[in-house]
mmCIF file of the N, C-alpha and C atoms, coordinates in Angstrom:
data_MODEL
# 
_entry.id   MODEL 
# 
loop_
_atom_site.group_PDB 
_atom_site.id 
_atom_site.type_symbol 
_atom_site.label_atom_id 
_atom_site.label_alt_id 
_atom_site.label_comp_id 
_atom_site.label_asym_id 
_atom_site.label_entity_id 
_atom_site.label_seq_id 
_atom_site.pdbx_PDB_ins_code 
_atom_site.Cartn_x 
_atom_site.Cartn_y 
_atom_site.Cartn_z 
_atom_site.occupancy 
_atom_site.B_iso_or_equiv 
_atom_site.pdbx_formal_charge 
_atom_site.auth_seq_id 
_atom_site.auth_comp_id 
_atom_site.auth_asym_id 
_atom_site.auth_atom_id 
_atom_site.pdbx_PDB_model_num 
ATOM 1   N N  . UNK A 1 1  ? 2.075   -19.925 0.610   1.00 0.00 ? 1  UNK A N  1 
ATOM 2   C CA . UNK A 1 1  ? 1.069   -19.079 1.202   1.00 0.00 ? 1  UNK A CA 1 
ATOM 3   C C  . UNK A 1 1  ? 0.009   -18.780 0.152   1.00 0.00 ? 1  UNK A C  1 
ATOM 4   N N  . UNK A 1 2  ? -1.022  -19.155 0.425   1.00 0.00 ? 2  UNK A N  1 
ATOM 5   C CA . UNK A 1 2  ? -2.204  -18.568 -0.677  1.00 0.00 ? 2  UNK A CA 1 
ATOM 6   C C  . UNK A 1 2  ? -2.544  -17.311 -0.586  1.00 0.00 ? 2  UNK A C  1 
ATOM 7   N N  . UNK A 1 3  ? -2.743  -16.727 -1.843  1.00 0.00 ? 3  UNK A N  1 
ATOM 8   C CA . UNK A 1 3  ? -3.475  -15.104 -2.100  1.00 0.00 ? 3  UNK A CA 1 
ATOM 9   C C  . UNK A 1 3  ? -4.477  -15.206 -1.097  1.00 0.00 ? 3  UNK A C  1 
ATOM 10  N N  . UNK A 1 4  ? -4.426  -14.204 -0.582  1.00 0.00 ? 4  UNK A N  1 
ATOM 11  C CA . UNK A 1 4  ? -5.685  -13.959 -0.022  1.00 0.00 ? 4  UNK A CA 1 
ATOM 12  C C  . UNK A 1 4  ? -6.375  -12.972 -1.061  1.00 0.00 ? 4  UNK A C  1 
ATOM 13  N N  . UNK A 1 5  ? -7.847  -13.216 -1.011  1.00 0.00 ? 5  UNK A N  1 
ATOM 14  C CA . UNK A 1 5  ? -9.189  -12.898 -1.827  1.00 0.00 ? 5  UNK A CA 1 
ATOM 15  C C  . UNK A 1 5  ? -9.912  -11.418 -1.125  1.00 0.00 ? 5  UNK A C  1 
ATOM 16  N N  . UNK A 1 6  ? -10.072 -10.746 -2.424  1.00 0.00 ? 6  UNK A N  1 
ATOM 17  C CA . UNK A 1 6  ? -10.927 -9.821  -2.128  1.00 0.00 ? 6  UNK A CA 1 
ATOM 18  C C  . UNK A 1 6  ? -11.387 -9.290  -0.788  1.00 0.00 ? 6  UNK A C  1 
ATOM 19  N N  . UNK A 1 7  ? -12.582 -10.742 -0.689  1.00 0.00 ? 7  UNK A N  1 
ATOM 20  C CA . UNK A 1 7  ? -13.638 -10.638 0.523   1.00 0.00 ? 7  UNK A CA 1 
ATOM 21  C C  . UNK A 1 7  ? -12.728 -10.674 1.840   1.00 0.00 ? 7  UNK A C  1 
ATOM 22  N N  . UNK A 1 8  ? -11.399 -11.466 1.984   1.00 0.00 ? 8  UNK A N  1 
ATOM 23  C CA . UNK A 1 8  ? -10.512 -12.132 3.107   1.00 0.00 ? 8  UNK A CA 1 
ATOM 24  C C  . UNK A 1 8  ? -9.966  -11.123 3.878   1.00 0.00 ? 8  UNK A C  1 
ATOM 25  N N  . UNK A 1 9  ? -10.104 -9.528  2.982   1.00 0.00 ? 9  UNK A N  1 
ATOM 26  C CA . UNK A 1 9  ? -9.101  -8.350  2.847   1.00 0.00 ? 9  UNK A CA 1 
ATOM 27  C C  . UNK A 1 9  ? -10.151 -7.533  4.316   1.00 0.00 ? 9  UNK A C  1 
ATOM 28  N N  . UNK A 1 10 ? -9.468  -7.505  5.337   1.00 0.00 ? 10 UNK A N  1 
ATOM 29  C CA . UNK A 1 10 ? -10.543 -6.684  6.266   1.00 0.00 ? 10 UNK A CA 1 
ATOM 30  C C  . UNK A 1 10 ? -10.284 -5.095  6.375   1.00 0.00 ? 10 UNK A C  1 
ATOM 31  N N  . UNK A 1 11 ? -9.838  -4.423  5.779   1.00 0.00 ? 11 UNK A N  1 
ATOM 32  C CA . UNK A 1 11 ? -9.321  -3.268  5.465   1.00 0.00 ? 11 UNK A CA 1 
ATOM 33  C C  . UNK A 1 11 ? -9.518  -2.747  3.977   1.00 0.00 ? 11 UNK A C  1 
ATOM 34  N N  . UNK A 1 12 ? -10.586 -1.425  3.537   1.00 0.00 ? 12 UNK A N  1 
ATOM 35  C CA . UNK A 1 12 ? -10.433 -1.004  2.655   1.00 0.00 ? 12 UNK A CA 1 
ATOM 36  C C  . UNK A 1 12 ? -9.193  -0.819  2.015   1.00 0.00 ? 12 UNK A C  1 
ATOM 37  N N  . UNK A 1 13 ? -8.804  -0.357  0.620   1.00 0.00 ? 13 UNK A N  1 
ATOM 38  C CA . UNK A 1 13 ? -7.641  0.296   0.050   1.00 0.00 ? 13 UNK A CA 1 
ATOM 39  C C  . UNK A 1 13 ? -7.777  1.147   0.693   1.00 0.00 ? 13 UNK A C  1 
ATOM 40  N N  . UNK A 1 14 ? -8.261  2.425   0.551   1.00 0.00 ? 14 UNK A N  1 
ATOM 41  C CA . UNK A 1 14 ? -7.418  3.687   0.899   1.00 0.00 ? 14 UNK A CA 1 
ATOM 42  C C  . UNK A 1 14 ? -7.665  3.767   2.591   1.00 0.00 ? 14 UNK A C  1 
ATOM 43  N N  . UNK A 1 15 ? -8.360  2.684   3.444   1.00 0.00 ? 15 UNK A N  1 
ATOM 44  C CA . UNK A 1 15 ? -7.584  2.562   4.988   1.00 0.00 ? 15 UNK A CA 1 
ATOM 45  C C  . UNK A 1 15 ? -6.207  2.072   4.551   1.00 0.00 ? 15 UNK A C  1 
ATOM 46  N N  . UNK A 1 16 ? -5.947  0.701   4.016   1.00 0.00 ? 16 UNK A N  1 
ATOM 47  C CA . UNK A 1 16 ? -4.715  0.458   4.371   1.00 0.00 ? 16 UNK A CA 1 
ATOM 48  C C  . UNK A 1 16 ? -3.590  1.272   3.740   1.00 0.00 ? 16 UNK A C  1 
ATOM 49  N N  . UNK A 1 17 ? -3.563  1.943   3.086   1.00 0.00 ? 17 UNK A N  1 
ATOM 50  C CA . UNK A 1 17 ? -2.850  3.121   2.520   1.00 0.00 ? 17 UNK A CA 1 
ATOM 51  C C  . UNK A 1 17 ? -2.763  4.040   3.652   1.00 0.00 ? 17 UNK A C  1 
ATOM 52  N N  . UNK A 1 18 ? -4.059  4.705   4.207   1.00 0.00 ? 18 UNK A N  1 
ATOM 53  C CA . UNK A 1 18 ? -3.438  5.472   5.205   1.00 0.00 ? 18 UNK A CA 1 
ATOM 54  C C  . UNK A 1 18 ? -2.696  4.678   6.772   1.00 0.00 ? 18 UNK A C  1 
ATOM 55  N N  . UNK A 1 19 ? -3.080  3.422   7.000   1.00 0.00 ? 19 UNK A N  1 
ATOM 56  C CA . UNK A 1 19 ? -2.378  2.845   7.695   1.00 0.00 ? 19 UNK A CA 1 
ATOM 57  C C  . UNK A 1 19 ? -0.721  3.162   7.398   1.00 0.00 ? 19 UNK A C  1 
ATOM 58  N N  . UNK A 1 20 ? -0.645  3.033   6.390   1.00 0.00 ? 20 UNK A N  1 
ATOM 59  C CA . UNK A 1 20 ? 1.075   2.564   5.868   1.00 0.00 ? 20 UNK A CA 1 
ATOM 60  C C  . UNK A 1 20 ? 1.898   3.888   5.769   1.00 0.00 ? 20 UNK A C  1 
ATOM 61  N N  . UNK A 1 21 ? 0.526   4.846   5.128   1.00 0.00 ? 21 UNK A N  1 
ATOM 62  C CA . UNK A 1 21 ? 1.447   6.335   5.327   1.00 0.00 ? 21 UNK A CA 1 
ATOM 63  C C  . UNK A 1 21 ? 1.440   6.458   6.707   1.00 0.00 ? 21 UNK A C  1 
ATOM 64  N N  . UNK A 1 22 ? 0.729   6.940   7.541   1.00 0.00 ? 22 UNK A N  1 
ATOM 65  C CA . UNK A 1 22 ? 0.961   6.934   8.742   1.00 0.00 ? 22 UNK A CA 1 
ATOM 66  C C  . UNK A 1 22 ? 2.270   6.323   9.096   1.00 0.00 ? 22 UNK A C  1 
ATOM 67  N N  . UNK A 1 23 ? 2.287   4.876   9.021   1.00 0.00 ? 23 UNK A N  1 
ATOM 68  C CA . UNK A 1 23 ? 3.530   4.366   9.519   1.00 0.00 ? 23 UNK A CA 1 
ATOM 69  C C  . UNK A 1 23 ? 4.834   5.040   9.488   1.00 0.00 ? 23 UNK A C  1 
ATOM 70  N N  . UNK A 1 24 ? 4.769   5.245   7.886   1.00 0.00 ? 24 UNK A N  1 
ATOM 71  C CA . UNK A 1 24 ? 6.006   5.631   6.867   1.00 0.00 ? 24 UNK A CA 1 
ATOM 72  C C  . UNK A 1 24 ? 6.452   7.058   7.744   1.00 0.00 ? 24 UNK A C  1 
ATOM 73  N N  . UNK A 1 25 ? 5.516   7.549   7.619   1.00 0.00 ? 25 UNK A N  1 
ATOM 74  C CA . UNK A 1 25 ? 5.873   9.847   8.281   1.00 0.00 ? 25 UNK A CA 1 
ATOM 75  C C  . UNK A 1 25 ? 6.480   8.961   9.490   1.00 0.00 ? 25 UNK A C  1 
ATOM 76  N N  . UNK A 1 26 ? 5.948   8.474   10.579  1.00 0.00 ? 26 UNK A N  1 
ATOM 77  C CA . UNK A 1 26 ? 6.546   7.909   11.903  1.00 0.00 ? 26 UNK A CA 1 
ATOM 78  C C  . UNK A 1 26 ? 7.925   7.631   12.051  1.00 0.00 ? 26 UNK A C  1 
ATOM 79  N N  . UNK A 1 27 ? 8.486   7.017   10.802  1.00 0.00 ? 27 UNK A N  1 
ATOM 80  C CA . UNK A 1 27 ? 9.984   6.754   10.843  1.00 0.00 ? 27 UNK A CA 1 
ATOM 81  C C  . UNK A 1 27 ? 10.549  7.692   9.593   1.00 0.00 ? 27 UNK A C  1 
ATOM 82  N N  . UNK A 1 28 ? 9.615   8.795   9.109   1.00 0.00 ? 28 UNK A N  1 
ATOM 83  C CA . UNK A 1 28 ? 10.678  9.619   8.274   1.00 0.00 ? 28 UNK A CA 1 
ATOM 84  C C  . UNK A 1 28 ? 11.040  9.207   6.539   1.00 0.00 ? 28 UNK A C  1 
ATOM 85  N N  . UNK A 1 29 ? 9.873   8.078   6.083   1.00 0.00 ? 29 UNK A N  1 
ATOM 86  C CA . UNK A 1 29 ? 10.551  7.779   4.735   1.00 0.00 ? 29 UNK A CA 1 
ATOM 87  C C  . UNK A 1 29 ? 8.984   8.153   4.302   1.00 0.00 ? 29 UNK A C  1 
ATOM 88  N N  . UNK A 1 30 ? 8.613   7.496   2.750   1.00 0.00 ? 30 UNK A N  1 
ATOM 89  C CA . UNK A 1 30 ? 7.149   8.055   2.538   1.00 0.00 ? 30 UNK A CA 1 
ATOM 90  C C  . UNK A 1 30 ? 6.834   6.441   1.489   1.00 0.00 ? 30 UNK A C  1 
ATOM 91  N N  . UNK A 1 31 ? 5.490   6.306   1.461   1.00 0.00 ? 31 UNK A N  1 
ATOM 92  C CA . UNK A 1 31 ? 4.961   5.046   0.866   1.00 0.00 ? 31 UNK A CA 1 
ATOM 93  C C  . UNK A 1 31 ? 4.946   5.265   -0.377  1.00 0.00 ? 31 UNK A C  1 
ATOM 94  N N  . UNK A 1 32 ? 5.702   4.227   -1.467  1.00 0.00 ? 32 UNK A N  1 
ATOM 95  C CA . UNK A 1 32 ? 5.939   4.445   -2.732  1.00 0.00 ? 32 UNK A CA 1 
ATOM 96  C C  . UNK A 1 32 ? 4.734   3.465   -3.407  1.00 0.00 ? 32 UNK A C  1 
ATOM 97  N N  . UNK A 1 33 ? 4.691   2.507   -3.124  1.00 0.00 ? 33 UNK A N  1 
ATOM 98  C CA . UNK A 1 33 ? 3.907   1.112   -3.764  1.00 0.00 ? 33 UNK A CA 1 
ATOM 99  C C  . UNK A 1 33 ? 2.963   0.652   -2.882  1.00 0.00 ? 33 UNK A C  1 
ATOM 100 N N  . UNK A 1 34 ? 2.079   0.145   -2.999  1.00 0.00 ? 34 UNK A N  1 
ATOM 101 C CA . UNK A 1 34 ? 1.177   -0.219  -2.478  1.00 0.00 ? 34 UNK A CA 1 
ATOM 102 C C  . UNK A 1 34 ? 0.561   -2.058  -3.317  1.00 0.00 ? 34 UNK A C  1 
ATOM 103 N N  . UNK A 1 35 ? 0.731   -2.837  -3.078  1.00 0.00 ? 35 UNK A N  1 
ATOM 104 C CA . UNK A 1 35 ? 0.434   -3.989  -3.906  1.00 0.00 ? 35 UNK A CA 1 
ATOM 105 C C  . UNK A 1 35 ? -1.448  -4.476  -2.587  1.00 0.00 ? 35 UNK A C  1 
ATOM 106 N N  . UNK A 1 36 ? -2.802  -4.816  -3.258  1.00 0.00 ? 36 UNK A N  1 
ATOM 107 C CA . UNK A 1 36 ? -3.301  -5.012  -2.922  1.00 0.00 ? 36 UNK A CA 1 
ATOM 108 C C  . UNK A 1 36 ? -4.373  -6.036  -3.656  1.00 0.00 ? 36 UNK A C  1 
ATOM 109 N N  . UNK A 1 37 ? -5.190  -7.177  -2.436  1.00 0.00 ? 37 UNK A N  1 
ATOM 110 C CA . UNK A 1 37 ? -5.853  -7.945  -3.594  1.00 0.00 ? 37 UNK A CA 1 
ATOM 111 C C  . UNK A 1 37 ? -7.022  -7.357  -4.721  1.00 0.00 ? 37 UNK A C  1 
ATOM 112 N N  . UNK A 1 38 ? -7.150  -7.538  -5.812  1.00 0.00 ? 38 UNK A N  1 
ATOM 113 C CA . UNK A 1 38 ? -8.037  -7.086  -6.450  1.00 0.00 ? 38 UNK A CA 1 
ATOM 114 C C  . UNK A 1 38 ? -7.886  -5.576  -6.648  1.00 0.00 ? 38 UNK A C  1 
ATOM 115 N N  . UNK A 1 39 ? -6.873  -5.237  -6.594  1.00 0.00 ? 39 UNK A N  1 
ATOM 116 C CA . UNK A 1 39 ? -6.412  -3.442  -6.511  1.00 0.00 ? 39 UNK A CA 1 
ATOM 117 C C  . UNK A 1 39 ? -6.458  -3.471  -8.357  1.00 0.00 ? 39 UNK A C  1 
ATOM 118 N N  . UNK A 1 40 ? -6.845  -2.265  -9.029  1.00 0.00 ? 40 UNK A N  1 
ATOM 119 C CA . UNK A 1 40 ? -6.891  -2.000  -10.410 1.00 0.00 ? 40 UNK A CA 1 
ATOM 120 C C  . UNK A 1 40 ? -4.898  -1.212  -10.350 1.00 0.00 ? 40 UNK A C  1 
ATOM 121 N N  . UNK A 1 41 ? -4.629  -1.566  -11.368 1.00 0.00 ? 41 UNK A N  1 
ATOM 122 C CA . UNK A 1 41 ? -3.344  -0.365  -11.449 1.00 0.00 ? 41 UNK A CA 1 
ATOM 123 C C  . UNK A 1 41 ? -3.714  0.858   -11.482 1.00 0.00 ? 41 UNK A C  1 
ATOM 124 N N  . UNK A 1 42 ? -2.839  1.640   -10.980 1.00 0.00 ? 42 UNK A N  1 
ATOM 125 C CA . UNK A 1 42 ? -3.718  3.275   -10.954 1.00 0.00 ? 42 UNK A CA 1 
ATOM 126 C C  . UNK A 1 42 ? -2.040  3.410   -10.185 1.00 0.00 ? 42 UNK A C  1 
ATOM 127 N N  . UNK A 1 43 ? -2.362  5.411   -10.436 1.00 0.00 ? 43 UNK A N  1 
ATOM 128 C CA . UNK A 1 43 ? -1.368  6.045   -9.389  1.00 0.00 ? 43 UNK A CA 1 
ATOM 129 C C  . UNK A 1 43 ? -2.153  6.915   -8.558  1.00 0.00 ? 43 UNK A C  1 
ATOM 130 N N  . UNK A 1 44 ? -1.888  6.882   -7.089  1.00 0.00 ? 44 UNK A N  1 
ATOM 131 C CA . UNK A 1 44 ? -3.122  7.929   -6.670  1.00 0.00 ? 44 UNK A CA 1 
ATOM 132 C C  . UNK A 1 44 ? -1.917  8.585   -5.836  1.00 0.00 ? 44 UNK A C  1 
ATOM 133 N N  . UNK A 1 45 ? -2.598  9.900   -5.480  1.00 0.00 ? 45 UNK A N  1 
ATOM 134 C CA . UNK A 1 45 ? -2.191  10.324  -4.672  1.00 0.00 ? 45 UNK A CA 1 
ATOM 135 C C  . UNK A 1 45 ? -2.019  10.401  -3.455  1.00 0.00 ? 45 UNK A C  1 
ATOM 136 N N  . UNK A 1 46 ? -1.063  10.503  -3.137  1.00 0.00 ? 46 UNK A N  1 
ATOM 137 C CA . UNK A 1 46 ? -0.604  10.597  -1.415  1.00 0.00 ? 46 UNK A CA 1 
ATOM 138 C C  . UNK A 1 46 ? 0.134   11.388  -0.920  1.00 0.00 ? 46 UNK A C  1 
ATOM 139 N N  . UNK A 1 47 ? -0.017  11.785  0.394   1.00 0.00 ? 47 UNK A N  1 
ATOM 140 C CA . UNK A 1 47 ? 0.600   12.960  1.014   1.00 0.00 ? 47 UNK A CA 1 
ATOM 141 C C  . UNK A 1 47 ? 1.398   13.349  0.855   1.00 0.00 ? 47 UNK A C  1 
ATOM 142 N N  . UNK A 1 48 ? 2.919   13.045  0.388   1.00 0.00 ? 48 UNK A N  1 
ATOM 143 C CA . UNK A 1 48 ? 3.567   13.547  -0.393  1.00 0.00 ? 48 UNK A CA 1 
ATOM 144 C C  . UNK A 1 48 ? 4.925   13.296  -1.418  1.00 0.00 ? 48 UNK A C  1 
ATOM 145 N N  . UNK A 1 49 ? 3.453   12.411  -2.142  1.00 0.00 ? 49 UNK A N  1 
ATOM 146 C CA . UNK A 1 49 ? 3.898   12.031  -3.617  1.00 0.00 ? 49 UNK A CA 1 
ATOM 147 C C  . UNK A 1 49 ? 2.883   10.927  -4.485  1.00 0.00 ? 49 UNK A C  1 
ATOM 148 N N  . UNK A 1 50 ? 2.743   10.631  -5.471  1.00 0.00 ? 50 UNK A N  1 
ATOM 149 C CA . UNK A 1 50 ? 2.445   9.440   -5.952  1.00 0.00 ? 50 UNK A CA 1 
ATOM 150 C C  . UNK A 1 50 ? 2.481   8.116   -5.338  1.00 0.00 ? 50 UNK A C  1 
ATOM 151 N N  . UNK A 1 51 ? 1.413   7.229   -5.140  1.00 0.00 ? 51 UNK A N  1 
ATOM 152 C CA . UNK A 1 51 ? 1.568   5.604   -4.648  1.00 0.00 ? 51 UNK A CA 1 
ATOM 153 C C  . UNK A 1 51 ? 1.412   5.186   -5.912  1.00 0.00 ? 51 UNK A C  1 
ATOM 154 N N  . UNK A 1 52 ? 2.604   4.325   -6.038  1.00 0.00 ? 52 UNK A N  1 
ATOM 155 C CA . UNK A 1 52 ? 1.863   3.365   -7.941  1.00 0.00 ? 52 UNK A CA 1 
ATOM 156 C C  . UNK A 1 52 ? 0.740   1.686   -6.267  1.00 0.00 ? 52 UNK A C  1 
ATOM 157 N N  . UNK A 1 53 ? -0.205  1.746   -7.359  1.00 0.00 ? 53 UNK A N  1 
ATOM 158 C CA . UNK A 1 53 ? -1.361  0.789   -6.775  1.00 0.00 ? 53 UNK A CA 1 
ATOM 159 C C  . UNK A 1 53 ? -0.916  -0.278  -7.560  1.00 0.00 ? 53 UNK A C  1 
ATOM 160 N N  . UNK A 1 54 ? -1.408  -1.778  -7.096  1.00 0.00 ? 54 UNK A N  1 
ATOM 161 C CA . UNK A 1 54 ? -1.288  -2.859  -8.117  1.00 0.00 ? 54 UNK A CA 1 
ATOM 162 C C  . UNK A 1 54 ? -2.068  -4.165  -7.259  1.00 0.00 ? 54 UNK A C  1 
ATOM 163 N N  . UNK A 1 55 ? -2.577  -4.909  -8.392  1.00 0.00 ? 55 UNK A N  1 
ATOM 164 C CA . UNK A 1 55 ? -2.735  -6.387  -7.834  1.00 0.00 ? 55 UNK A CA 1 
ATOM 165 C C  . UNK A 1 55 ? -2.016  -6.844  -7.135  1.00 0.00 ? 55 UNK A C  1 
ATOM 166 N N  . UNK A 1 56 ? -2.211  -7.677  -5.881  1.00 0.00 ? 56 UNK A N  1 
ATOM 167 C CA . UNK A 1 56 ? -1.390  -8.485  -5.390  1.00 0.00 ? 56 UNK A CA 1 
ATOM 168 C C  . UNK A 1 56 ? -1.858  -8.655  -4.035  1.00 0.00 ? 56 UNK A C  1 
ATOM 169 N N  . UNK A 1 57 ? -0.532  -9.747  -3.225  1.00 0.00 ? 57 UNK A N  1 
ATOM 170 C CA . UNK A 1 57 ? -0.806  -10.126 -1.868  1.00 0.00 ? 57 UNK A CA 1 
ATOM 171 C C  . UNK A 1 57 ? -0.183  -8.761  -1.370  1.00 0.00 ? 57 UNK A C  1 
ATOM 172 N N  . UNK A 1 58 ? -0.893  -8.390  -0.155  1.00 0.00 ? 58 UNK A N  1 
ATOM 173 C CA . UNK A 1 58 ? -0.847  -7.111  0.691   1.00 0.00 ? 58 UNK A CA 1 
ATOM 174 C C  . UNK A 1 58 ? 0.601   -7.031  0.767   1.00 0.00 ? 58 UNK A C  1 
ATOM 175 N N  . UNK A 1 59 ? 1.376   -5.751  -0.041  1.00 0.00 ? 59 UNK A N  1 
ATOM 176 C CA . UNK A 1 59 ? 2.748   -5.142  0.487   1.00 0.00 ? 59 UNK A CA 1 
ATOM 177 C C  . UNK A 1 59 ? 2.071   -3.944  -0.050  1.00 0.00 ? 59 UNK A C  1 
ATOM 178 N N  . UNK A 1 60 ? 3.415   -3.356  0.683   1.00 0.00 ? 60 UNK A N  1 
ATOM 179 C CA . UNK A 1 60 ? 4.292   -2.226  0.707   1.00 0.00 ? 60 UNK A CA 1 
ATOM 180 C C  . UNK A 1 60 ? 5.605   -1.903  0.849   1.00 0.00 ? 60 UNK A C  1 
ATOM 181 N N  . UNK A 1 61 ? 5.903   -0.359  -0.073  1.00 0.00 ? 61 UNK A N  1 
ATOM 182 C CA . UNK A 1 61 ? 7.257   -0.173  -0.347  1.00 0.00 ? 61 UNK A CA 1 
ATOM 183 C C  . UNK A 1 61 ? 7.327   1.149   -0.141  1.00 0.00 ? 61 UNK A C  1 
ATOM 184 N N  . UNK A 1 62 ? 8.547   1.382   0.611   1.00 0.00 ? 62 UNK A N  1 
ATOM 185 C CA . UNK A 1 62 ? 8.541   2.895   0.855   1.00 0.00 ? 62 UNK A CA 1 
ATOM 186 C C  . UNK A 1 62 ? 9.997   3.504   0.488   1.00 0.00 ? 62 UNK A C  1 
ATOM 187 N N  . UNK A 1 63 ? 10.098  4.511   0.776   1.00 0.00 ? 63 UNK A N  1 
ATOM 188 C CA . UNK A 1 63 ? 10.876  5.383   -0.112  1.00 0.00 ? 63 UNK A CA 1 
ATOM 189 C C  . UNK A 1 63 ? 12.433  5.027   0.202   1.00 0.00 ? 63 UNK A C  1 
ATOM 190 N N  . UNK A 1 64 ? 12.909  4.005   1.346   1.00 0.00 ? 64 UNK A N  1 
ATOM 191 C CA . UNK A 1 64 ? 13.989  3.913   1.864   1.00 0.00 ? 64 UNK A CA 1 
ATOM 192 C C  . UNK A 1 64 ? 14.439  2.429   1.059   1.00 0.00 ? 64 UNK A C  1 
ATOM 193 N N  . UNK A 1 65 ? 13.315  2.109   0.430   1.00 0.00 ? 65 UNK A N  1 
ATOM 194 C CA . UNK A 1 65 ? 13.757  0.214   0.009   1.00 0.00 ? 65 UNK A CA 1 
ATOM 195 C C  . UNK A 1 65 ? 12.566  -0.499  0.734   1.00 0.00 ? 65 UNK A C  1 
ATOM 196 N N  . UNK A 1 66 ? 12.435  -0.229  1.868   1.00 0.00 ? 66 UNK A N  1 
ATOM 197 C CA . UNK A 1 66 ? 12.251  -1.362  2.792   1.00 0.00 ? 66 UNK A CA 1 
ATOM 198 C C  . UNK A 1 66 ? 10.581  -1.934  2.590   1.00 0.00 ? 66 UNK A C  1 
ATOM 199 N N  . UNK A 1 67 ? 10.580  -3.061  3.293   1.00 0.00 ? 67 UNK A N  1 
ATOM 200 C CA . UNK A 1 67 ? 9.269   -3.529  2.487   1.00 0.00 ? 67 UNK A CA 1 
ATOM 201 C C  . UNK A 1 67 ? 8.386   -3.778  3.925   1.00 0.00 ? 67 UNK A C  1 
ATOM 202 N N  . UNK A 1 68 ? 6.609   -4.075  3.640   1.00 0.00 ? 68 UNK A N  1 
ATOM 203 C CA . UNK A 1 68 ? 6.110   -4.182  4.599   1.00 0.00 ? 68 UNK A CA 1 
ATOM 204 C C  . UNK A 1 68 ? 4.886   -5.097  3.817   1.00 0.00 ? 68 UNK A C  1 
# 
């Protein structure tokens, strides 16, 4: 599967962050990681707790393990 690029990404960072929290409160766990293209490392905040941010192909990790 190729990286998808920057431009390919149709969703800001902090939409798809709130996409994922959203998700996360819905079933009760909370978004730990956030991997995105062209994302700088950083920790930002989120509703309730830290997201570590990072380069990469679009995931997520939330507080139960599970991945998205």
């Amino acid at each position: 599967m190729a990286r998808a690029k920057k431009s390919e990404v149709a969703q800001t960072l902090s939409d798809y962050i709130t996409e994922h929290e959203d998700a996360a409160q819905a079933v009760g766990v909370v978004l730990n990681r956030v991997t995105y293209p062209g994302a700088a490392m950083e920790l930002r905040q989120g509703r309730y707790g830290g997201i570590r941010v990072a380069d990469g192909e679009l995931g997520a990790v939330y507080s139960d393990g599970s991945k998205h």
